[in-house]
PAZA-667749 format. One line per 2 residues: number of its first residue (from 1); their letters; for each residue x, y, z of C-alpha. Coordinates in nm, 4 decimals. Example, Ala and Ser with C-alpha at 12.3 -4.5 7.8 and 13.67 -1.06 7.14 Angstrom:
1	as	1.2300,-0.4500,0.7800; 1.3670,-0.1060,0.7140
This chain:
1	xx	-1.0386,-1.4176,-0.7475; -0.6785,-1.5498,-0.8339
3	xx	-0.3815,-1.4057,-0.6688; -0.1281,-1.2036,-0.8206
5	xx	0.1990,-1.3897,-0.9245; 0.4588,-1.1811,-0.6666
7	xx	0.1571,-1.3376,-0.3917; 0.1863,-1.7165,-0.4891
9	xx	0.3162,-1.9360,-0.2008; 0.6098,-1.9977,-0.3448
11	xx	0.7291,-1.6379,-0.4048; 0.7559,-1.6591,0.0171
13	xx	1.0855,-1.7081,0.1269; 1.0883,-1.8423,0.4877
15	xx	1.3670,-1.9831,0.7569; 1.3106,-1.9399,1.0856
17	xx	1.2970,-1.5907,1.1321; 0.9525,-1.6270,0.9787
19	xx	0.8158,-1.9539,0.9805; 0.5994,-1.9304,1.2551
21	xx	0.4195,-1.6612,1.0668; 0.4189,-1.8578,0.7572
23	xx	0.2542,-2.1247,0.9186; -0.0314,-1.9531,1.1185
25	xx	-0.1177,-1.8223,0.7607; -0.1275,-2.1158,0.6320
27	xx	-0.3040,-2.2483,0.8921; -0.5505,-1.9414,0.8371
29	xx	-0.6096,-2.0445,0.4990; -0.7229,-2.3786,0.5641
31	xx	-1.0236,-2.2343,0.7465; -0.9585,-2.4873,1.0498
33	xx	-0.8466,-2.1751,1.2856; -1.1049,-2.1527,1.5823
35	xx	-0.9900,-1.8305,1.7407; -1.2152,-1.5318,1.6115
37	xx	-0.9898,-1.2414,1.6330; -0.5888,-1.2721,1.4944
39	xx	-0.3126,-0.9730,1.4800; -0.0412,-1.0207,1.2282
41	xx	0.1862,-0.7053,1.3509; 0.5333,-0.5834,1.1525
43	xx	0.7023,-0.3763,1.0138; 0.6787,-0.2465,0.6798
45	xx	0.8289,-0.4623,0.4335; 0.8206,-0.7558,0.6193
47	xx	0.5404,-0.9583,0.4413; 0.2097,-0.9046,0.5787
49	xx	0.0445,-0.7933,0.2617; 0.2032,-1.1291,0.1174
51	xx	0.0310,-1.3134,0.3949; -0.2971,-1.1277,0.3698
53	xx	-0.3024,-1.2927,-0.0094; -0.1853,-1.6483,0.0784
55	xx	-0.4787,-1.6546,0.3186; -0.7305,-1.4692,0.0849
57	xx	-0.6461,-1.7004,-0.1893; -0.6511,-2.0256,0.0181
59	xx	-0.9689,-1.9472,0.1639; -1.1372,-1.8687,-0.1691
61	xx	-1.0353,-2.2039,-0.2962; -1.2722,-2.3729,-0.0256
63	xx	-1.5313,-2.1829,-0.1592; -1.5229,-1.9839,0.1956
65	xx	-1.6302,-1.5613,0.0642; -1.3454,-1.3218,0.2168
67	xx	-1.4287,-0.9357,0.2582; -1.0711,-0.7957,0.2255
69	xx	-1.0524,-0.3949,0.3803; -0.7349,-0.1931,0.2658
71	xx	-0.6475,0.1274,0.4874; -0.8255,0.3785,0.2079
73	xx	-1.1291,0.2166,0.2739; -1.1538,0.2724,0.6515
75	xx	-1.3528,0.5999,0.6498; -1.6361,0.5127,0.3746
77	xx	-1.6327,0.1728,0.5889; -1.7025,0.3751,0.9846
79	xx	-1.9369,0.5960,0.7517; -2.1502,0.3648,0.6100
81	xx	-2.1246,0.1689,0.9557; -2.2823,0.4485,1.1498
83	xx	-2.5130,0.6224,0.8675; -2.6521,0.2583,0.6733
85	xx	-2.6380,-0.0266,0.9861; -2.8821,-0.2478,0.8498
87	xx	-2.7052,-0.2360,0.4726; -2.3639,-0.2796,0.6810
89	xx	-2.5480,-0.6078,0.8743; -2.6380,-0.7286,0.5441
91	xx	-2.2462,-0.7391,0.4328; -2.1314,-0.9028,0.7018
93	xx	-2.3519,-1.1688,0.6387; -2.2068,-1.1991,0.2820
95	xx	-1.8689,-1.3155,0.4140; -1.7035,-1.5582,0.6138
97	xx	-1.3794,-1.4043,0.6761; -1.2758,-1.0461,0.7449
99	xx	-0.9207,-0.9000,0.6398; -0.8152,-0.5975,0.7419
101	xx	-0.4839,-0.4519,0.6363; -0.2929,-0.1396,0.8080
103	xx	-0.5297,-0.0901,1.1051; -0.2830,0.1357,1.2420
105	xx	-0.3775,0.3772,1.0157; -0.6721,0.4623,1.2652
107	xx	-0.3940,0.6069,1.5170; -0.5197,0.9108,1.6751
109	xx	-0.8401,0.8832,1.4849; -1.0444,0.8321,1.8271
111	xx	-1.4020,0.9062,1.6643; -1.2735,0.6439,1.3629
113	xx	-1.1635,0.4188,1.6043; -1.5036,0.4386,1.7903
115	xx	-1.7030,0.3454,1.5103; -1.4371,0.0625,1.3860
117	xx	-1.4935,-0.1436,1.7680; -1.8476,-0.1052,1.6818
119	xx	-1.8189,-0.2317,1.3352; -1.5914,-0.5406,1.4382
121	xx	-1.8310,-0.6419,1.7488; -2.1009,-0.6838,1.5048
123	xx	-1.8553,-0.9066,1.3121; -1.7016,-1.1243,1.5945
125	xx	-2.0664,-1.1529,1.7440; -2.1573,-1.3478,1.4027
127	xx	-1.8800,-1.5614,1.5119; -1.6614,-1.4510,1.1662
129	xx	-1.2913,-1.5159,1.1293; -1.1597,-1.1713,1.1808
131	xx	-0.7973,-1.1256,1.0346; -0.5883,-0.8216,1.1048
133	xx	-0.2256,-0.6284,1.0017; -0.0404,-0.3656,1.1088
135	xx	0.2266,-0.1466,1.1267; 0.3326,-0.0494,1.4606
137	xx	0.1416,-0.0266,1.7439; -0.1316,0.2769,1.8335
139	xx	0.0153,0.5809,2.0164; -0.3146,0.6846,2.0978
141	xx	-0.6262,0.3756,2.1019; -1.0016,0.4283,2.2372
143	xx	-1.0873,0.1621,2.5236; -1.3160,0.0406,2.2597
145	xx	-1.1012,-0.0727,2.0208; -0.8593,-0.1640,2.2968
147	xx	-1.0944,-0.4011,2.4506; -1.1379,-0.5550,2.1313
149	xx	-0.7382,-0.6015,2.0464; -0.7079,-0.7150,2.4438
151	xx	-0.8981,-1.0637,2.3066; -0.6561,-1.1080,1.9791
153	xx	-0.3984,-1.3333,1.8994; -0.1062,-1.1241,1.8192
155	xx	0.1553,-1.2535,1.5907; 0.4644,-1.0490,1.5578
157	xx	0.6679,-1.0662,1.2330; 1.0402,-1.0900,1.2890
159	xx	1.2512,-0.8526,1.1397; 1.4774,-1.0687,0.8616
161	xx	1.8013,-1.1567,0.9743; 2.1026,-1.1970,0.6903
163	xx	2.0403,-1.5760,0.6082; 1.6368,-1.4926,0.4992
165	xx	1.7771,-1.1515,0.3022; 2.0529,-1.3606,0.1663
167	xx	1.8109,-1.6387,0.0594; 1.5573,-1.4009,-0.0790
169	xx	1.8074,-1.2499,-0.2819; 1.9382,-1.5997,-0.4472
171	xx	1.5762,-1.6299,-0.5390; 1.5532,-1.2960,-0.7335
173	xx	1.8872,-1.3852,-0.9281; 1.6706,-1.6812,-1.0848
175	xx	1.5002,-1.3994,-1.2628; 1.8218,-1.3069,-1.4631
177	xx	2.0035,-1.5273,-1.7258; 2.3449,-1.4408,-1.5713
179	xx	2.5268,-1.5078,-1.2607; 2.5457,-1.2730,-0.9874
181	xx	2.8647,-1.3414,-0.7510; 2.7820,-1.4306,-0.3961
183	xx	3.0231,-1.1178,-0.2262; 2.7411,-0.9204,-0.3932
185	xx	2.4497,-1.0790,-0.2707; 2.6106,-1.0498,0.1019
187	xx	2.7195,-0.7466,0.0282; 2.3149,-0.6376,-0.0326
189	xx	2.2137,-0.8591,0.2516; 2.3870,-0.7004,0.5187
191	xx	2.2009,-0.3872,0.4198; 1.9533,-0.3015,0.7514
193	xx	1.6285,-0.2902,0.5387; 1.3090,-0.4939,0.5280
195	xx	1.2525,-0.7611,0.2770; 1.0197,-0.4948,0.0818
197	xx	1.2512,-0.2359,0.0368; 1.5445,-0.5151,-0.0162
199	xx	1.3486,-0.5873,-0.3367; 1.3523,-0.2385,-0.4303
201	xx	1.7165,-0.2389,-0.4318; 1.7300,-0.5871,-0.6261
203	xx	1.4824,-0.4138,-0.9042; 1.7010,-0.1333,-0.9745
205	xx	1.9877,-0.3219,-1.0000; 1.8245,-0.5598,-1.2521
207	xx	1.7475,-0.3255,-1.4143; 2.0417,-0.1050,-1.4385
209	xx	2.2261,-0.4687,-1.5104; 1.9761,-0.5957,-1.8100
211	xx	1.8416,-0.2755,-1.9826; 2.1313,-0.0695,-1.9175
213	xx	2.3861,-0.3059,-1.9352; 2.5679,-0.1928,-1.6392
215	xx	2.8497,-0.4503,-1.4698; 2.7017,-0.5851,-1.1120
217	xx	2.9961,-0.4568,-0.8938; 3.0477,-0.3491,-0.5513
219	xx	3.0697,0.0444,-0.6442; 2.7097,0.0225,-0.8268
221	xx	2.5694,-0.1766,-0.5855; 2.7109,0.0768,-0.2914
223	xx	2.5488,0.3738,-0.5181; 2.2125,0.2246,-0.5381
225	xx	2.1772,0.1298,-0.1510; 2.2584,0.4863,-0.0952
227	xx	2.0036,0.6442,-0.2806; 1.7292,0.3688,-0.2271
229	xx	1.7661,0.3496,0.1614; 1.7874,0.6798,0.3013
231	xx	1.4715,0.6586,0.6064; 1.4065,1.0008,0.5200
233	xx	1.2554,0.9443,0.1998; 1.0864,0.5993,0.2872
235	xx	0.7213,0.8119,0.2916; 0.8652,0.9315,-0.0799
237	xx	0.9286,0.5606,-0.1586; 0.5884,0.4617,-0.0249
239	xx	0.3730,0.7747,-0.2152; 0.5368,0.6841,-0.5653
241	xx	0.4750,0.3268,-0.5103; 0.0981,0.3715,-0.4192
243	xx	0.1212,0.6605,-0.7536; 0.1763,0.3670,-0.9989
245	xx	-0.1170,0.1121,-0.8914; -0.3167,0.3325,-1.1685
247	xx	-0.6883,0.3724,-1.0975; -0.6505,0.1798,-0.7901
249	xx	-0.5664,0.4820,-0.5248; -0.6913,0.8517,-0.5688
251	xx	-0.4572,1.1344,-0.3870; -0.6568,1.1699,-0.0966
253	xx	-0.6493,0.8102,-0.0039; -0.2742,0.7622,-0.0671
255	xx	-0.2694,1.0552,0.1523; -0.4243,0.8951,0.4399
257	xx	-0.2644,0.5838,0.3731; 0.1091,0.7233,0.3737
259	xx	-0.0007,0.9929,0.6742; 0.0694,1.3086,0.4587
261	xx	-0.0531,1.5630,0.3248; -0.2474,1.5433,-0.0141
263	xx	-0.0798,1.8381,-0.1767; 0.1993,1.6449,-0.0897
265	xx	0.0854,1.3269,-0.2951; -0.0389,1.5782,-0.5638
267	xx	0.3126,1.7790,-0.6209; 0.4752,1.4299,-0.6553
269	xx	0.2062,1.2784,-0.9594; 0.2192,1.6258,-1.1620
271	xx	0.6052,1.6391,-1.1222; 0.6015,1.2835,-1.2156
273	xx	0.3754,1.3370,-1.5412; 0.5286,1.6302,-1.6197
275	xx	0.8961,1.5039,-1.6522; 0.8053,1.1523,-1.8116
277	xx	0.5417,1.1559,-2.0815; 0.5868,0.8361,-2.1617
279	xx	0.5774,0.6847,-1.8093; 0.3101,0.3904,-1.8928
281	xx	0.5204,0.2435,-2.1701; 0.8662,0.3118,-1.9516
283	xx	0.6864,0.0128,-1.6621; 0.7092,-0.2765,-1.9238
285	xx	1.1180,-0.2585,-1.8701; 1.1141,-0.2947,-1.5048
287	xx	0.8206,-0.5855,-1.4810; 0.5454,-0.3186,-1.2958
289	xx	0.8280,-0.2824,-1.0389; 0.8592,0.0425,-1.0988
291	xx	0.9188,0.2189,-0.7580; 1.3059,0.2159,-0.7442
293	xx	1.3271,0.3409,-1.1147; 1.0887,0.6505,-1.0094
295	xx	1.2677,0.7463,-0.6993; 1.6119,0.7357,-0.8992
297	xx	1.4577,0.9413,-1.2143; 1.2965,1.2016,-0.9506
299	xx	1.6053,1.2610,-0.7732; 1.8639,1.2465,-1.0670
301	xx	1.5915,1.4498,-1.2976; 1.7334,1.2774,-1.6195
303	xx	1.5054,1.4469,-1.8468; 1.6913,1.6629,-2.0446
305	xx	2.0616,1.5163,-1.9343; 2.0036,1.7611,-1.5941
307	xx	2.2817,1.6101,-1.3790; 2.3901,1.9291,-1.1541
309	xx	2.2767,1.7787,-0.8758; 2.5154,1.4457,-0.9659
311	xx	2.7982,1.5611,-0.7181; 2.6121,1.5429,-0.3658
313	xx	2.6454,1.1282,-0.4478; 3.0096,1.0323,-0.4053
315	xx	2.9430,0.6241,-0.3770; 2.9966,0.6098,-0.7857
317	xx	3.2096,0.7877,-1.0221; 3.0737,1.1006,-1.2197
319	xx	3.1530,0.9757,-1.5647; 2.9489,0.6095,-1.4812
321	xx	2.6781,0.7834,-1.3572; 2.6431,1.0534,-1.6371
323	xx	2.6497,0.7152,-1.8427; 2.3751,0.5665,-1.6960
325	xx	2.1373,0.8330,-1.7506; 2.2135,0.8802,-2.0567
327	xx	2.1341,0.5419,-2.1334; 1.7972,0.5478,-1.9776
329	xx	1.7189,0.9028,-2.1188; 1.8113,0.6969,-2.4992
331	xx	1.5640,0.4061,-2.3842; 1.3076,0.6135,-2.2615
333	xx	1.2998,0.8148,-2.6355; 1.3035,0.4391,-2.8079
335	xx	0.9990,0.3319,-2.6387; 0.7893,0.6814,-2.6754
337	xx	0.8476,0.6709,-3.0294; 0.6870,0.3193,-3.0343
């Protein structure tokens, strides 16, 4: 299976904030790693999933079979583990390597958790390369799975300093045929975000420049990394963004995955199809990154030039930003008509 394009080794920006990590990956992929059990730990944002798909990808190209396990899947997985062991036996001897991404989405989940130590002994007693992400580390972890974690190698990933934002950033400008002016890049870099939600704000600001036609200066760019990095709204950010992988998440497991409720997840989608008809045409102008254009539609609500709410923002000027939406609102009509 090929990688996606935003996963290729290239599209990794490194220095040494994050080279270490970079190279254990690496390393990963070339299927010469000995040690059974290894932690990649982070923050959100920070490039695990990235790594996860260097490794998958590297792996598959020595012909070595990779059983990659997303957070969604956890509870069909400790299911099937404790209801169908010999069919579960059978898988693990399909694969060589073992993935598994966002395991601190079992927090709490002692019973889960349980089943999960049970599920990876089996694995690591086959002597299998067991490969591991998360978040943040458990509040509350069985001694099972404890035991288990006690034997890993843990590798932290560093939050990115200014240089590595500043660098990623002078990559993304190679994606537009105009010049953006270094104050603004640094200006953007200094921002206190992750490298994930740093792209967000880089994607709405493309877009705003090259579909709306908006001027790249420091007022814009001041407006959008207010409304883009509030931490309230990062579970928001992270719903909407798991809302638009189509067929690839149901509700209930983008409510496990995000940690909220799934009336929650299900109030966002119908507000979201509700609003914007024409939503699957709308992701062509933004490339598929469509998360920053959804959290600024939901809490401007365009759709019918409804800008009362327009005054609690006071990092851009009323008349630009009445402008703005107007211009998407025009563009949004132009492509539904299509």
């Amino acid at each position: 299976m090929g990688c996606k394009k935003k996963y290729e080794v290239e599209k990794y920006v490194t220095n040494e904030r994050n080279i270490r990590s970079y190279t254990l990956a690496r390393f990963l992929g070339s299927g010469k790693w000995k040690r059974n059990l290894v932690l990649f730990q982070g923050s959100y944002g920070n490039g695990k999933t990235h790594l996860m798909r260097l490794i998958k990808r590297e792996l598959e190209q020595k012909h070595s079979h990779v059983r990659l396990v997303e957070a969604f899947e956890y509870q069909e997985l400790v299911k099937n583990w404790v209801e169908m062991p010999a069919v579960m036996l059978n898988e693990i001897d399909s694969f060589d390597v073992l993935i598994m991404e966002d395991i601190d989405a079992l927090d709490g989940k002692i019973i889960w958790q349980k089943r999960m130590a049970g599920f990876l002994q089996a694995v690591l007693k086959e002597d299998k390369q067991v490969i591991i992400t998360a978040n943040k580390s458990f509040v509350e972890m069985d001694v099972s799975l404890e035991q288990i974690f006690a034997e890993a190698y843990v590798e932290q990933i560093r939050e990115p300093d200014e240089d590595l934002k500043l660098k990623f950033l002078r990559e993304c400008v190679k994606e537009v045929s105009c010049e953006v002016p270094e104050a603004i890049l640094k200006m953007i870099s200094e921002v206190s975000v992750s490298i994930g939600r740093l792209k967000y704000i880089w994607d709405f600001l493309k877009f705003l420049h090259v579909e709306v036609n908006e001027i790249l200066d420091k007022e814009l760019v001041a407006w959008v990394i207010n409304e883009l990095c509030n931490p309230d709204e990062k579970k928001e950010l992270q719903v909407v963004d798991l809302l638009f992988h189509g067929d690839r998440y149901n509700d209930a497991q983008i409510a496990q995955i995000v940690q909220v409720k799934e009336e929650y997840v299900k109030e966002k989608r119908e507000g979201i199809l509700k609003k914007y008809p024409v939503w699957n045409q709308l992701l062509c102008l933004i490339n598929d990154d469509y998360v920053v254009l959804a959290k600024f539609w939901g809490a401007e609500k365009i759709e019918g030039h409804r800008v009362e709410e327009i005054e609690k923002y006071n990092h851009i000027t009323e008349t630009r930003r009445k402008n703005i939406l107007k211009r998407i609102h025009l563009e949004s009509r132009q492509i539904g008509g299509m």
